[in-house]
PLY file of the C-alpha trace (Angstrom):
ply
format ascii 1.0
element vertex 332
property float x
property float y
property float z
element edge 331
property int vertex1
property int vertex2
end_header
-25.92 -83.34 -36.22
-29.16 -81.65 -37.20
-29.24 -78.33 -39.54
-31.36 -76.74 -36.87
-31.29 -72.63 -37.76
-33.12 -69.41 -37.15
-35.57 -69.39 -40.28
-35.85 -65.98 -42.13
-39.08 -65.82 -44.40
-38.43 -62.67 -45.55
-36.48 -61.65 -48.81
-33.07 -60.66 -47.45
-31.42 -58.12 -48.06
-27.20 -58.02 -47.63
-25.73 -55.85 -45.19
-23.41 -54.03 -47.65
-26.84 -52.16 -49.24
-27.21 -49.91 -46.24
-23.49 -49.81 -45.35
-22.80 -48.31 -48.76
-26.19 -46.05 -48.89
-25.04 -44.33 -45.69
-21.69 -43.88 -47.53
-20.36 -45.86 -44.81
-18.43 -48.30 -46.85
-16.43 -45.75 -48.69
-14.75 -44.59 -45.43
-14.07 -48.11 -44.48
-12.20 -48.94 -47.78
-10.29 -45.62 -47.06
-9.62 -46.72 -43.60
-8.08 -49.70 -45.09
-6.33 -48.45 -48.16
-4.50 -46.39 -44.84
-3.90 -49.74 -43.20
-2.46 -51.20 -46.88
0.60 -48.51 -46.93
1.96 -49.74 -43.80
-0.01 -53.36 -43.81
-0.94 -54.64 -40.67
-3.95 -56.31 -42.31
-3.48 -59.74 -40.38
-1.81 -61.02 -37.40
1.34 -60.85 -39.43
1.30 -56.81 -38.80
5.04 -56.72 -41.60
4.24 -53.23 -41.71
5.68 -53.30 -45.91
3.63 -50.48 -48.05
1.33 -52.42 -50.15
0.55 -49.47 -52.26
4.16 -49.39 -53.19
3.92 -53.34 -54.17
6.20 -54.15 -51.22
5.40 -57.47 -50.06
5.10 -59.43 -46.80
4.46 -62.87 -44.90
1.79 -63.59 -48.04
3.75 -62.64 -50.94
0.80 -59.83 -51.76
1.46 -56.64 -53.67
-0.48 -53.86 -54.70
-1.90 -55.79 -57.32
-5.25 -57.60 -56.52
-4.95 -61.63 -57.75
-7.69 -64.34 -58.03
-7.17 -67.65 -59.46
-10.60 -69.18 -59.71
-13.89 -67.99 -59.93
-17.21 -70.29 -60.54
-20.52 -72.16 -59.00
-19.13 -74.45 -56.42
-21.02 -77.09 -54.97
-18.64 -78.51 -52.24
-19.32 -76.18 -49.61
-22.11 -76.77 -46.84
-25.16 -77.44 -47.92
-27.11 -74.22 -46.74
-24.05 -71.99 -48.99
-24.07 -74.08 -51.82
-28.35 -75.03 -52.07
-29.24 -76.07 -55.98
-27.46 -73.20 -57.73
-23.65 -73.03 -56.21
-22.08 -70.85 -54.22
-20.38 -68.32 -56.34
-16.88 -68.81 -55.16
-13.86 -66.65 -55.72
-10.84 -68.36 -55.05
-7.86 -64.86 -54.15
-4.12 -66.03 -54.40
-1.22 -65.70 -51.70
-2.45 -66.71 -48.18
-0.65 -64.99 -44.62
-0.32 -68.71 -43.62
1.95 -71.32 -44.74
-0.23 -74.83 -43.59
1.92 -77.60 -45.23
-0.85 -79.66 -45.67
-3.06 -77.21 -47.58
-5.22 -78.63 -50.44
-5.15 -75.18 -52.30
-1.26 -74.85 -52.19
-1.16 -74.21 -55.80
-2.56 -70.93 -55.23
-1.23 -70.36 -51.12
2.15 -71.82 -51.66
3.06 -71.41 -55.59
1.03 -68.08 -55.89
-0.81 -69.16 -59.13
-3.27 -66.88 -60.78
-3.97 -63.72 -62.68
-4.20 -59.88 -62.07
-7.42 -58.45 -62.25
-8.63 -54.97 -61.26
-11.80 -54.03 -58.86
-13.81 -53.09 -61.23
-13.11 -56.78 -63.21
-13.56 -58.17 -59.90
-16.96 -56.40 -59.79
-17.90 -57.80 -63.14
-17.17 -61.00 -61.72
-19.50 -60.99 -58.76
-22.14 -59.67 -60.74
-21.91 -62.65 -63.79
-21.96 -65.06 -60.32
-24.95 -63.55 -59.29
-26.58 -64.02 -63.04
-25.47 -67.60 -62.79
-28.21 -67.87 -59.95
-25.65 -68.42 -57.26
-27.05 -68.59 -53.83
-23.73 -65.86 -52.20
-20.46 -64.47 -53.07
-17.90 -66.38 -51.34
-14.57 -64.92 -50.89
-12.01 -67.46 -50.21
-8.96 -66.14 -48.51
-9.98 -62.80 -48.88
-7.88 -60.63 -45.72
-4.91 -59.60 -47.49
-6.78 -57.90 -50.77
-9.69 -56.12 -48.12
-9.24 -52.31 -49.90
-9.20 -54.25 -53.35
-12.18 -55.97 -52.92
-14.29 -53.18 -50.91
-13.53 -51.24 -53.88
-15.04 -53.96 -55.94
-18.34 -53.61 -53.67
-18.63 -49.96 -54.53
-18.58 -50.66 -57.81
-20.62 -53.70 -58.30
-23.63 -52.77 -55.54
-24.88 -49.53 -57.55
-24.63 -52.00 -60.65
-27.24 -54.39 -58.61
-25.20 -56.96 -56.39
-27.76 -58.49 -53.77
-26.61 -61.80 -52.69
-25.07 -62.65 -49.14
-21.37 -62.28 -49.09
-19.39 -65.02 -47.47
-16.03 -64.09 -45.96
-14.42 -67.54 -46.07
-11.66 -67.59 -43.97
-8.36 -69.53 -42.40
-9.19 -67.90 -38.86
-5.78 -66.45 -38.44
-7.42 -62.84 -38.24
-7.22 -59.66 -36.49
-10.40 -58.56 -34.57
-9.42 -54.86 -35.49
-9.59 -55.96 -39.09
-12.54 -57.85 -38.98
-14.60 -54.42 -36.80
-14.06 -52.53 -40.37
-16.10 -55.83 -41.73
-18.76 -54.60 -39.91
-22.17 -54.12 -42.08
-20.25 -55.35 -45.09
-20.30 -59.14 -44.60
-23.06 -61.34 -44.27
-21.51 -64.68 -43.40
-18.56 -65.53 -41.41
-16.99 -68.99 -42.44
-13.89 -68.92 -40.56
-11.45 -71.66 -39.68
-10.78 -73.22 -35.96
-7.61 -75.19 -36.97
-5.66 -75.57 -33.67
-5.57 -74.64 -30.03
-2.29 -76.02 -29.99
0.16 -73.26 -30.86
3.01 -75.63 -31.15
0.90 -77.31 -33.54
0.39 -73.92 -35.53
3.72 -73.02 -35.47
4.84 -76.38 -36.90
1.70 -76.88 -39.58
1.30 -73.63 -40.40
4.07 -71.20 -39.34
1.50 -69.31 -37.19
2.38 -67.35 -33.96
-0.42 -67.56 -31.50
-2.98 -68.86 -33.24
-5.40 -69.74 -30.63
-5.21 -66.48 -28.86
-5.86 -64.39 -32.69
-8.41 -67.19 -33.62
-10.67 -67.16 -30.38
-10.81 -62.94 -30.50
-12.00 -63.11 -34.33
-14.67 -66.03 -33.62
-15.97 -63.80 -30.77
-16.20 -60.21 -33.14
-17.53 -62.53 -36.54
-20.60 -63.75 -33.30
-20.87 -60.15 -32.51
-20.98 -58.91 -35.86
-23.74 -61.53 -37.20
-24.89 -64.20 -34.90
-26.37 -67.29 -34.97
-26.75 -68.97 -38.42
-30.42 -67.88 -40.32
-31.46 -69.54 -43.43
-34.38 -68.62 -45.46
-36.98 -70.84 -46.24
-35.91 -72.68 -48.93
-32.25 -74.11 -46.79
-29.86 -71.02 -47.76
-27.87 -69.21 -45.35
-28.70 -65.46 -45.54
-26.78 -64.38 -42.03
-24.43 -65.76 -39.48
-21.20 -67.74 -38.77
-20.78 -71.03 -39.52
-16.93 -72.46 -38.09
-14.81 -75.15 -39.99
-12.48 -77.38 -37.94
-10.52 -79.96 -40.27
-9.73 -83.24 -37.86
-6.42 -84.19 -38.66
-4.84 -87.86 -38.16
-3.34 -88.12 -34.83
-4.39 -85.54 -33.01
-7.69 -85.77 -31.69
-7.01 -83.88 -28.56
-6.53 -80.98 -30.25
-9.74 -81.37 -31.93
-11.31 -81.58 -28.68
-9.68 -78.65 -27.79
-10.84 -76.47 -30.36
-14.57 -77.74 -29.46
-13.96 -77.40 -25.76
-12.79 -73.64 -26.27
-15.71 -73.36 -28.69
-18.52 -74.09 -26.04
-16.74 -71.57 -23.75
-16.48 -69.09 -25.63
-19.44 -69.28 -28.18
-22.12 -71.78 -26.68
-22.99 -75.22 -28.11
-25.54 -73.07 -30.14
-23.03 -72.15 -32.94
-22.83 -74.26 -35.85
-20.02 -76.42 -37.11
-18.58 -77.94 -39.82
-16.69 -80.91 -38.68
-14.59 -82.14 -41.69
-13.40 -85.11 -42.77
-12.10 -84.46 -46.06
-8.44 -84.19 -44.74
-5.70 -85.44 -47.66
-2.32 -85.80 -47.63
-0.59 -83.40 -50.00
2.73 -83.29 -51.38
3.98 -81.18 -48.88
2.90 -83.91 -46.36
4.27 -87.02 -48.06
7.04 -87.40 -46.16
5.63 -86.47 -42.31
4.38 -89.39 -40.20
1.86 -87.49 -38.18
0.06 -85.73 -41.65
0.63 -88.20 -44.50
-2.37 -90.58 -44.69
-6.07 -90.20 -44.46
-8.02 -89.58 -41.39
-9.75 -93.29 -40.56
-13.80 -93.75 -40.19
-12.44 -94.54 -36.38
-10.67 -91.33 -35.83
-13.65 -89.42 -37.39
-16.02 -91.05 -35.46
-14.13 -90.25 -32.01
-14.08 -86.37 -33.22
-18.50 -86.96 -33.69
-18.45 -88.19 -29.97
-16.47 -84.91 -29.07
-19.37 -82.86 -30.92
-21.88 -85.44 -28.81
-20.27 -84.82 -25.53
-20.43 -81.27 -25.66
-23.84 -80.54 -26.94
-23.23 -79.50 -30.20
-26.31 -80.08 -32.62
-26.24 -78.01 -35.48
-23.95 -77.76 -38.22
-23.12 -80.62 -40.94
-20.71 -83.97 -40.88
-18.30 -84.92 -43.41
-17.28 -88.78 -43.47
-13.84 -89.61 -44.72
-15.02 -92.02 -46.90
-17.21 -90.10 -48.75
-14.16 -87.82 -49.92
-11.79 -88.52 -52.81
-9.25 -86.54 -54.89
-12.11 -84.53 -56.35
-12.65 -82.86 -53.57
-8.79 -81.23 -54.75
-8.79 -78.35 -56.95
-6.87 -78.22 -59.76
-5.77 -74.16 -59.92
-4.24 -74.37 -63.15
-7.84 -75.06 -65.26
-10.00 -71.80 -64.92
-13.60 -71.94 -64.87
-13.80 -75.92 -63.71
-12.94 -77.56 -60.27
-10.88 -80.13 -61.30
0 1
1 2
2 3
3 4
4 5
5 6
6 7
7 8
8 9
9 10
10 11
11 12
12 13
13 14
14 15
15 16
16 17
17 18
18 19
19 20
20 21
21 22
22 23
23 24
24 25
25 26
26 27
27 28
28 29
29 30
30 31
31 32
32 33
33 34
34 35
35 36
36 37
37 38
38 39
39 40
40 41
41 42
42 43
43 44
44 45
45 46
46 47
47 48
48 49
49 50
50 51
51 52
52 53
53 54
54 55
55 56
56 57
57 58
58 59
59 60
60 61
61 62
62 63
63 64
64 65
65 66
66 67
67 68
68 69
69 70
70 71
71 72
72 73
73 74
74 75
75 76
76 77
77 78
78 79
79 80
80 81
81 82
82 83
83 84
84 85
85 86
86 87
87 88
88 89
89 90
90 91
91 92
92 93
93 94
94 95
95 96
96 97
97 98
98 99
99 100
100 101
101 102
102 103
103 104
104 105
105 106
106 107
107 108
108 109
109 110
110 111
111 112
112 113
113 114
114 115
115 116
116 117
117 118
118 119
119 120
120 121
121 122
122 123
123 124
124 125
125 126
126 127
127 128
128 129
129 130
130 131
131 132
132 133
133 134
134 135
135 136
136 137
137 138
138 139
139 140
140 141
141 142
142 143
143 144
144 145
145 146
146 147
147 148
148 149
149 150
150 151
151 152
152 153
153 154
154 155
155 156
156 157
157 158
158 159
159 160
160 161
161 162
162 163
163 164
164 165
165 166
166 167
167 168
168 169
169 170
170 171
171 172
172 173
173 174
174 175
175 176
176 177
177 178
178 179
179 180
180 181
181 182
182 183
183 184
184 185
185 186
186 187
187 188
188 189
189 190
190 191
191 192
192 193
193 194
194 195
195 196
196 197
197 198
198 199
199 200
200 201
201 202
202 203
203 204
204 205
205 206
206 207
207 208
208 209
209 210
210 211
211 212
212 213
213 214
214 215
215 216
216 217
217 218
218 219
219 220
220 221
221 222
222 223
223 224
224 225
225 226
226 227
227 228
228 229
229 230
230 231
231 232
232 233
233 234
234 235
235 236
236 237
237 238
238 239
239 240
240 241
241 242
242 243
243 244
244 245
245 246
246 247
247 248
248 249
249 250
250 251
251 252
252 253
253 254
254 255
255 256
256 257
257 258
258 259
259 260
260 261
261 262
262 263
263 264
264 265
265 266
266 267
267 268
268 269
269 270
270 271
271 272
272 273
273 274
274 275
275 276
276 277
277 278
278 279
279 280
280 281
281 282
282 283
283 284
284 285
285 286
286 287
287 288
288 289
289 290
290 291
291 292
292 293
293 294
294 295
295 296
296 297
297 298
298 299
299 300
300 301
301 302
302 303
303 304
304 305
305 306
306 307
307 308
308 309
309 310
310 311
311 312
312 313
313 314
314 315
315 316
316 317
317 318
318 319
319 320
320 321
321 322
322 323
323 324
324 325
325 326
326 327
327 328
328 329
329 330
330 331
């Protein structure tokens, strides 16, 4: 695939500036602080008052969590460039995937309680570090938490692109309060198999939530743009992991991709897919993906006229590509 974009030669500035100048972005964290005493955040909708600490389908309380934050340099080229993409890993995740590489923070709920205002700290240090964006991995269930964060670290001079680095299991209403505050949508497209979600990730109609949150992330900011020196600035890039043995619903999720986006969109076709421990033991999820099975997904991609976006060979993959949750400030 080719990394055709829309260039942008202009310095860019993020979204949030003017959202939070217009005073805009402190109704929308009030809007969802409203949303967090009865929380119908995600698709999940357990209704549990957040601000009380009650807890729902992702074991999140009042009490914002993170369990990593550095420079990474394993996501797409255009987010991670020379410098890193500053990369803040939240704890507890509103799906259960069994296969996920980051259980140690989805599944066994490691990390530590910060506030906004260390949270804002921590974007800023990112940004002296020279990172290229703020990437917020799982971010949906700590929204009011980390808008709050925004308010506090814009005035302070936060001015990179902020990533919103997602599972895909999200609610369009949600995501329409995201409006002017994010500046790059990197969403998963995991399955348009809900039997498939159900049994991988304990999702309820994941196809039909993932499709209407692809379509509002378009709306919101488009086709990918990248400045002239290969970063992203603006735009939605979508993540589909192939997994072994089921390359139809691969070319499912392309298939419903074209109709509902256009072969114009840009994808990250991944190949990195390892068995876990939660895996180990399941026939259909507990080896790699082969070079063969890969290759089939690229002629999916072919067949349907998608050329932009990046590849990820299987064999180019290894364990480091695993986190290890329990060392802060390194990957692995």
């Amino acid at each position: 695939m080719h990394n055709r974009h829309t260039k942008n030669t202009h310095r860019y500035q993020p979204r949030y500036i003017k959202t939070f100048l217009s005073s805009e972005l402190t109704e929308k964290r009030k809007q969802l602080e409203e949303i967090f005493t009865s929380c119908s955040l995600c698709p999940w909708n357990c209704a549990v008052n957040r601000e009380e600490d009650e807890k729902g389908r992702c074991r999140a309380g009042n009490d914002l969590m993170i369990a990593k934050a550095l420079p990474h340099f394993g996501e797409e080229p255009a987010l991670t460039g020379a410098r890193g993409s500053g990369t803040i890993f939240f704890t507890h995740c509103h799906l259960q995937c069994t296969f996920c590489q980051n259980y140690q923070i989805s599944q066994e709920n490691r990390g530590r309680k910060i506030t906004p205002d260390e949270l804002a700290l921590i974007m800023l240090d990112l940004q002296e570090q020279g990172c290229h964006n703020i990437n917020l991995v799982s971010p949906t269930h700590f929204l009011p938490r980390i808008v709050a964060a925004l308010e506090i670290a814009i005035p302070a001079g936060l001015s990179l692109p902020l990533v919103y680095n997602s599972n895909g299991y999200e609610k369009a209403e949600t995501l329409k309060l995201l409006d002017g505050i994010i500046d790059i949508y990197l969403p998963d497209a995991k399955y348009r198999d809900d039997a498939l979600a159900q049994s991988f990730s304990r999702a309820k109609e994941y196809s039909r939530y993932n499709l209407s949150s692809l379509q509002e992330m378009y709306r919101q900011v488009g086709t990918l743009r990248i400045n002239q020196y290969g970063i992203a600035e603006q735009g939605l890039i979508i993540r589909h992991l192939v997994l072994p043995h089921h390359l139809q619903n691969t070319r499912d999720v392309l298939q419903s991709l074209k109709d509902r986006l256009g072969s114009e969109i840009h994808i990250s076709l991944m190949g990195q897919y390892f068995p876990t421990q939660g895996v180990l033991h399941n026939p259909y999820l507990n080896r790699r993906l082969t070079s063969e099975e890969y290759q089939k997904a690229i002629s999916f991609l072919e067949e349907m006229g998608f050329d932009n976006g990046w590849l990820q060979e299987p064999d180019t993959v290894d364990k480091s590509f695993i986190p290890d949750f329990t060392k802060d400030g390194s990957w692995n």
